[in-house]
N, C-alpha and C positions, 0 to 999 in steps of 0.2 A: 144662238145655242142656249139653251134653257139648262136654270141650277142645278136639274141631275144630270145632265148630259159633263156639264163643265166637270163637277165633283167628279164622277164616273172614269172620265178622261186624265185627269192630275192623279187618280189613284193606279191607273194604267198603266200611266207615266212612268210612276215610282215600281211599283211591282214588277217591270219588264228589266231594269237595269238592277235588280236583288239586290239590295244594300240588307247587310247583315242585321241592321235594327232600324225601326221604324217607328214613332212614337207619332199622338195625335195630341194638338196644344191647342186649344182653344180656337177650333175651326179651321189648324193650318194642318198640314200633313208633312212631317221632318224624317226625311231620313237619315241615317248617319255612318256615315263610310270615310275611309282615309285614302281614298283610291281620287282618281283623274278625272271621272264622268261628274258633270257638275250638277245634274238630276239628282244625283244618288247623294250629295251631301250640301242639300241646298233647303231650306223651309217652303213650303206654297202653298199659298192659301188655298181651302177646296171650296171655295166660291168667288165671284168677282165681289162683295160686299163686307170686307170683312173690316174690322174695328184694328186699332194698334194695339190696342191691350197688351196684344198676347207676346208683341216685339222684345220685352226684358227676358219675358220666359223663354221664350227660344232660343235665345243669346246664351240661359243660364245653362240649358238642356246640350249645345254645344260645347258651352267648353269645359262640362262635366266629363262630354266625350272625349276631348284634347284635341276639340278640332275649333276649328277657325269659324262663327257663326257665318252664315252668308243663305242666302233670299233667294227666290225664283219670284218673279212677280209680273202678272200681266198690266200691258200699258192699255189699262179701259180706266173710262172714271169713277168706278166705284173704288177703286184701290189710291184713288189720289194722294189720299190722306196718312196710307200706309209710304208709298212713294217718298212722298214729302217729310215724314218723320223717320224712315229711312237712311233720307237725305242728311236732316240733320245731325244725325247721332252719327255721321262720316262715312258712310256707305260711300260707293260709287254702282252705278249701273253698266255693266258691260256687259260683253257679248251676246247684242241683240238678236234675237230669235223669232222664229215663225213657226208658230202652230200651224199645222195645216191637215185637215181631213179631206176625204173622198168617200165613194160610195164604191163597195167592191167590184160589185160588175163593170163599173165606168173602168175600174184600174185595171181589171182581167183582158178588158180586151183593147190594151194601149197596143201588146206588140206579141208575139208570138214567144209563148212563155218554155222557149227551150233550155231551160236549166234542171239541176238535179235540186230534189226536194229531198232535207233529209230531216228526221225525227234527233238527229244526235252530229253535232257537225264533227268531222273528219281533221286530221294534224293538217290537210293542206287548206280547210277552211278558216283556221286559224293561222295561216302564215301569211296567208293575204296583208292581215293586221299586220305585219311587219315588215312587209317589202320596206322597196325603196319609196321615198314620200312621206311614209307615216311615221310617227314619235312612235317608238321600240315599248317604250315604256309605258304610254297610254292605252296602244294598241293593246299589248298582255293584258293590262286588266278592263277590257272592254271585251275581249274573249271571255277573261273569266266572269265577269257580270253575265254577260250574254248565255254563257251554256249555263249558267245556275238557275237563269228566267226561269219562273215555275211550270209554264206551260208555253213553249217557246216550238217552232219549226225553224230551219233553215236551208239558206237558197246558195247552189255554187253554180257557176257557169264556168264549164270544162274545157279545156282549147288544147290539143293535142298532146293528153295525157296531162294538162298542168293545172290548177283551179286558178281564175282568172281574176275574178269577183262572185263577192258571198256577199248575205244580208242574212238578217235574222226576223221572224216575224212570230210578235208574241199575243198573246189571248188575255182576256181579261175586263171584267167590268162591262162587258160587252160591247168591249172594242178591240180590233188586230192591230197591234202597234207596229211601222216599219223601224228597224233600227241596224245603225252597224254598219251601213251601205257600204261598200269599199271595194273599187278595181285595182288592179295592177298599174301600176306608174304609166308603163308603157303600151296600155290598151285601152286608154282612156278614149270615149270616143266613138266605140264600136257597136255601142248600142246593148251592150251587156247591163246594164242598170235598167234599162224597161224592159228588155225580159226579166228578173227578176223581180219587178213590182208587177207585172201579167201573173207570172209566177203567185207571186204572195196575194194578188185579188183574187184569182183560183183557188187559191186553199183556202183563204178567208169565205169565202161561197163554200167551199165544202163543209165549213165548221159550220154554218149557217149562221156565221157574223157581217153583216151587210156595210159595216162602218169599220174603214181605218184611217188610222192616223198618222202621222211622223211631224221631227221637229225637226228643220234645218234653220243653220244660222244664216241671218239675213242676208248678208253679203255672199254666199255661196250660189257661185251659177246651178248647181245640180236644181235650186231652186225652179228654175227655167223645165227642166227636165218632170220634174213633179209636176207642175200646171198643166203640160201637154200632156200627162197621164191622168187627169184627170181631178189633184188634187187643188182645192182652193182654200186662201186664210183662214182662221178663225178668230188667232189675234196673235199678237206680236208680247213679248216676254225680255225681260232682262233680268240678267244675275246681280242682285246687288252685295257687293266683298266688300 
């Protein structure tokens, strides 16, 4: 992936989960939020090349907000050296992550994209977020991240009068970011998550955006699920706290 595509992709990133302030630090890109989503209150470089320099400054720009500094960083070797001084100053690297793009038409015609498409999601597209399975608390504010996206769609799949699983799929930089994925506890399974990524490569062709994205954590099988639709790595990420 080449240094506009990466930049392009990290600003994507940031804009699709709306963190209320956003500051640029000497090559990195800082959002700054007091919410649960770790995108939205994490620093990331917007190139694989970047210098430590700018490590104090963002620390400063943090806890000016009154939040806790903490890092997004991909695991390539140009960032070794942020990594590594990272390290030192007592980070930890957690919650290992995967980039992963696709090309929209590969992802439209994974499955048979019977869900509803909606411009403004609906109370039972947000209650998804809070079934049984998910944190009450992160879920709410990954709703409200999600419906402030500047230019956002969303996906529900309806099963006899009830919504089942939603996603959300946002624009920008000229890329469809997926985000939000979430089924019901007890209908996991049923192949509701590739119709809605059929779904979101459809409208993403509609907008005449040929390239999407999503991040899932490494350890997560939906991973599995994403390959067979078509999408493959770009690179792997961790939070450093």
């Amino acid at each position: 992936m080449d240094p506009e595509d990466i930049e392009s992709l990290e600003r994507a990133t940031v804009a699709a989960v709306a963190p209320p302030e956003v500051a640029e630090i000497s090559g990195w890109i800082a959002p700054f939020d007091d919410g649960t989503i770790g995108r939205g209150k994490s620093a990331a470089p917007l190139s694989h090349d970047v210098s430590v320099a700018a490590i104090p400054e963002i620390e400063a720009a943090y806890r000016s907000h009154g939040l806790e500094p903490a890092f997004r960083v991909a695991d390539v070797p140009g960032l070794e050296a942020v990594r590594t001084e990272l390290s030192r100053r007592g980070y930890v690297r957690q919650q290992p992550t995967i980039v992963m793009t696709a090309r929209a038409e590969t992802v439209a015609g994974y499955a048979v994209p019977f869900a509803d498409l909606l411009d403004h999601p609906d109370e039972a597209w947000g209650e998804v977020f809070l079934g049984e399975g998910f944190d009450p608390v992160d879920g709410a504010h990954r709703v409200k991240r999600l419906t402030e996206s500047p230019d956002a769609l969303f996906g529900a799949v309806r099963e006899g009068g009830r919504t089942v699983a939603v996603g959300a799929l946002s624009f920008g930089y000229g890329w469809a970011g997926v985000h939000g994925m979430r089924t019901a506890l007890e209908r996991r399974g049923a192949g509701f998550a590739g119709r809605l990524l059929a779904l979101f490569g459809s409208a993403a062709l509609a907008r005449e955006t040929p390239r999407i994205f999503l991040q899932v954590e490494e350890a997560n099988p939906a991973r599995n699920l994403y390959q067979r639709a078509g999408f493959k790595d770009a690179w792997s990420y961790g939070y450093w706290r």
